[in-house]
C-alpha positions as CSV (number, residue, x, y, z in Angstrom):
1,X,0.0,0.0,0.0
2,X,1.2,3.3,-0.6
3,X,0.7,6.8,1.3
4,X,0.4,9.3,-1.4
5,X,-0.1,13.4,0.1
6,X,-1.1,15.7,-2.6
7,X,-2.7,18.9,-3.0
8,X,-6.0,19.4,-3.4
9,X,-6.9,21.0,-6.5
10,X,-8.3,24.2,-4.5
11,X,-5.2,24.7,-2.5
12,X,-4.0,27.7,-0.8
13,X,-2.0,29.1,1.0
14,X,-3.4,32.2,4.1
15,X,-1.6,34.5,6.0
16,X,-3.1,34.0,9.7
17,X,-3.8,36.7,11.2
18,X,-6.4,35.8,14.4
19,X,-7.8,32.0,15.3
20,X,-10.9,32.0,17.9
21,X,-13.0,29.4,18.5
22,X,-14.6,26.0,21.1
23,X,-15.0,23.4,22.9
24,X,-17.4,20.6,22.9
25,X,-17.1,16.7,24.4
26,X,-16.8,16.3,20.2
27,X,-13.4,17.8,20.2
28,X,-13.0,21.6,19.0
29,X,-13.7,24.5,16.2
30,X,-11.4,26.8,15.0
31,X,-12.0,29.4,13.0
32,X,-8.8,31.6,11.5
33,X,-8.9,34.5,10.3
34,X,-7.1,36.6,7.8
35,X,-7.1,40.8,8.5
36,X,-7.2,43.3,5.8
37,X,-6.4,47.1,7.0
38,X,-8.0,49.8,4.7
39,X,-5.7,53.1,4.4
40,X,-7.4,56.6,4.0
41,X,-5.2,59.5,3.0
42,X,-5.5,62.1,5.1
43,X,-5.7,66.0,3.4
44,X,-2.5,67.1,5.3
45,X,-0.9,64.2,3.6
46,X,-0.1,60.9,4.5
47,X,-2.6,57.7,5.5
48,X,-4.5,56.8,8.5
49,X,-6.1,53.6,9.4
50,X,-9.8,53.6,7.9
51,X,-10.6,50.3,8.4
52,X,-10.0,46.4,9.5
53,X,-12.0,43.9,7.8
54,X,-11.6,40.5,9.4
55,X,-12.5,37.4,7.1
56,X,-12.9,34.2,8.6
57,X,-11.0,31.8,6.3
58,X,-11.3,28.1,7.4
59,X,-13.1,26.3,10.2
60,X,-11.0,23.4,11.3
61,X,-12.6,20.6,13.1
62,X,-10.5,18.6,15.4
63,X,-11.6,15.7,17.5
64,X,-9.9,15.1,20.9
65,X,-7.4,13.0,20.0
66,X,-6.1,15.4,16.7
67,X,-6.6,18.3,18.6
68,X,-3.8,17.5,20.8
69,X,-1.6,15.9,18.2
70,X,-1.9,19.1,16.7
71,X,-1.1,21.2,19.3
72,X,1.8,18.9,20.6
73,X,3.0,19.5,16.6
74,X,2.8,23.3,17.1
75,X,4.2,23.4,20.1
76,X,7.4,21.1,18.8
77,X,7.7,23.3,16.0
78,X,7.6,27.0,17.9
79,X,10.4,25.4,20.2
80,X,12.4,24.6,17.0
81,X,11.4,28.4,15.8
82,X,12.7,30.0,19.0
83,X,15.7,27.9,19.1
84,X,16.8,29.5,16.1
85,X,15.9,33.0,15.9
86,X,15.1,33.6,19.7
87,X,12.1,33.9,21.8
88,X,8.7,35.8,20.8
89,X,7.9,38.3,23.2
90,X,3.6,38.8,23.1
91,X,2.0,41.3,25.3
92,X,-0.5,39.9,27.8
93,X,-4.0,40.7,27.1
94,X,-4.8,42.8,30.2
95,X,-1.6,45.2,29.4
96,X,-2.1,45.3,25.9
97,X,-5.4,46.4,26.6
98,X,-4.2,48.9,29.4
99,X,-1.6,51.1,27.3
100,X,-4.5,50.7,24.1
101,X,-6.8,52.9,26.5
102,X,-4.4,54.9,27.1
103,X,-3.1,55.6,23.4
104,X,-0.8,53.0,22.8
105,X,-0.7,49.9,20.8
């Protein structure tokens, strides 16, 4: 028998931009999502942020057991990542949404 992998005739590749999703006793839901920012120029010259328009791209549905093959996968693969070029820095949620009301981002 062989395993054969190949692309499906509608393949593509998405920049990810967001994922959000659930739980259920079925496994999970994730939805990602892929961010467009829509520039206005501004009389004075130069552009301002108009717009975000969020799309939601792809559901994935995982059941337990893929769900945390999955994760286990990313979670090998971001170790690799900052092995190599260092660790990513994010902003918890609470201070990134303390210095937002307060003007920065």
């Amino acid at each position: 028998m062989d395993d054969k992998v190949k692309k499906a005739e509608d393949f593509r590749s998405i920049s990810i931009d967001g994922v959000f999703g659930g739980v259920s006793s079925q496994g999970a839901k994730i939805l990602v999502i892929h961010s467009s920012y829509k520039p206005k120029a501004r009389r004075e010259g130069g552009l301002e942020l108009e717009d975000i328009e969020h799309t939601i791209e792809v559901e994935l549905d995982f059941d337990p057991v893929q769900l945390k093959k999955t994760i286990i996968f990313l979670q090998k693969k971001l170790k690799e990542f900052e092995e190599k070029y260092g660790e990513i820095k994010i902003q918890k949620e609470k201070e990134k949404e303390e210095k937002q009301a307060i003007g920065y981002i």
